[in-house]
C-alpha positions in Angstrom: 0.0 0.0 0.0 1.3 3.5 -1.0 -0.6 6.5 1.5 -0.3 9.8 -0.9 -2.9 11.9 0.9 -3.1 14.7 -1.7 -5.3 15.9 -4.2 -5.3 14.1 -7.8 -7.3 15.2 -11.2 -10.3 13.9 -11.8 -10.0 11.2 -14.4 -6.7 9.4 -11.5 -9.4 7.2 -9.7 -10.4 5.7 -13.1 -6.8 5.5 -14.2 -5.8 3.6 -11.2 -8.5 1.3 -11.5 -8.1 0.4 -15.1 -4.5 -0.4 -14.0 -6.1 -3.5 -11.9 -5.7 -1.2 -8.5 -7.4 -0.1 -6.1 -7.6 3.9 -5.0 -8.9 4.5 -1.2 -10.6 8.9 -2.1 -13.0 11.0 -0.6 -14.7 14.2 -1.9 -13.2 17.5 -0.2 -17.0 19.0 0.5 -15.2 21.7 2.6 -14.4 24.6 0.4 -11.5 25.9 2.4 -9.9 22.5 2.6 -10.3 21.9 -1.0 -8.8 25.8 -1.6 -6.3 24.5 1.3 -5.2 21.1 -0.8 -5.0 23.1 -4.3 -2.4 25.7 -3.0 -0.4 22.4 -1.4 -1.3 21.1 -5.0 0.7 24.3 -6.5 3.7 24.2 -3.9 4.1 20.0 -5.5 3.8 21.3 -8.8 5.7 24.2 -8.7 8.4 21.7 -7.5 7.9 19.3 -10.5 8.8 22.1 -12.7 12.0 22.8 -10.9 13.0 19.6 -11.0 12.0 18.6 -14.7 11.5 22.3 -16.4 9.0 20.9 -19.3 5.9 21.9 -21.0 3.9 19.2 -19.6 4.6 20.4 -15.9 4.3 24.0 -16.6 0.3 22.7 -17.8 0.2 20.9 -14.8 0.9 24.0 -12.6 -1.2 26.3 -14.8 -4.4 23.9 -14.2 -3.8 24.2 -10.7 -3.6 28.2 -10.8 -7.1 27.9 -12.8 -8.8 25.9 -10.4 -7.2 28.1 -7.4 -8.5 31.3 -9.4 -11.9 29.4 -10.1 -12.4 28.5 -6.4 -11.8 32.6 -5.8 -14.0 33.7 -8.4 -11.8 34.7 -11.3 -11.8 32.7 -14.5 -8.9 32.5 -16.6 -8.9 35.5 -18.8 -8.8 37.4 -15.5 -6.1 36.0 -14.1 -4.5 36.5 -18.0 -6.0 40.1 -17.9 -4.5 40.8 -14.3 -1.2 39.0 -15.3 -0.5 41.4 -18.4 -1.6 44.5 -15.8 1.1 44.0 -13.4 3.6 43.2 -16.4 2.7 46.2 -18.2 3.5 47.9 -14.4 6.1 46.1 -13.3 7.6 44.2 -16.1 8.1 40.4 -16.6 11.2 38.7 -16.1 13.0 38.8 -19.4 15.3 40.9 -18.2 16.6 38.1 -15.7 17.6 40.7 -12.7 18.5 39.1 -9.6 18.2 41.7 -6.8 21.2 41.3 -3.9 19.9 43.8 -1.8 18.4 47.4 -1.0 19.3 50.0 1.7 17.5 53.1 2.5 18.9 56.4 1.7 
């Protein structure tokens, strides 16, 4: 027996099952534990993609930021919509600065 004890996609139950498994789940009815298990989800994915920089993790982490957003109330294009606001303000990271430090005047 392998304990996990995190949040999965939806179609992993079947998955496992097809596989000849067995999956042990329950439904997160709570909505601040569910908001509470995706941002764990986004720390483990955020992870994945600094270990194995690739597309198909970077999708992973994105679906998790939707579904974060969702649970919030803000759909996709505002999340895009706010992302291109702060960049337009702040700029993006093309530059590649790495701040050392500050010190007041």
């Amino acid at each position: 027996m392998t304990i996990h004890n995190k949040l999965v996609r939806d179609r992993i139950p079947a998955i496992i099952t097809q596989n000849g498994d067995m999956a042990e789940m329950r439904i997160l009815e709570d909505d601040q534990e569910f908001l509470t298990e995706l941002c764990a989800k986004l720390v483990e994915e955020a992870k994945e993609v600094q270990a194995e920089p690739s597309v198909d993790e970077l999708a992973d982490t994105l679906e998790v930021l939707y579904a974060i957003g969702e649970r919030l109330g803000h759909s996709p294009q505002a999340i895009e919509e706010a992302r291109a606001k702060k960049a337009e303000a702040r700029g993006g990271f093309n530059e590649r600065i790495y701040l050392i430090s500050t010190s007041e005047k």
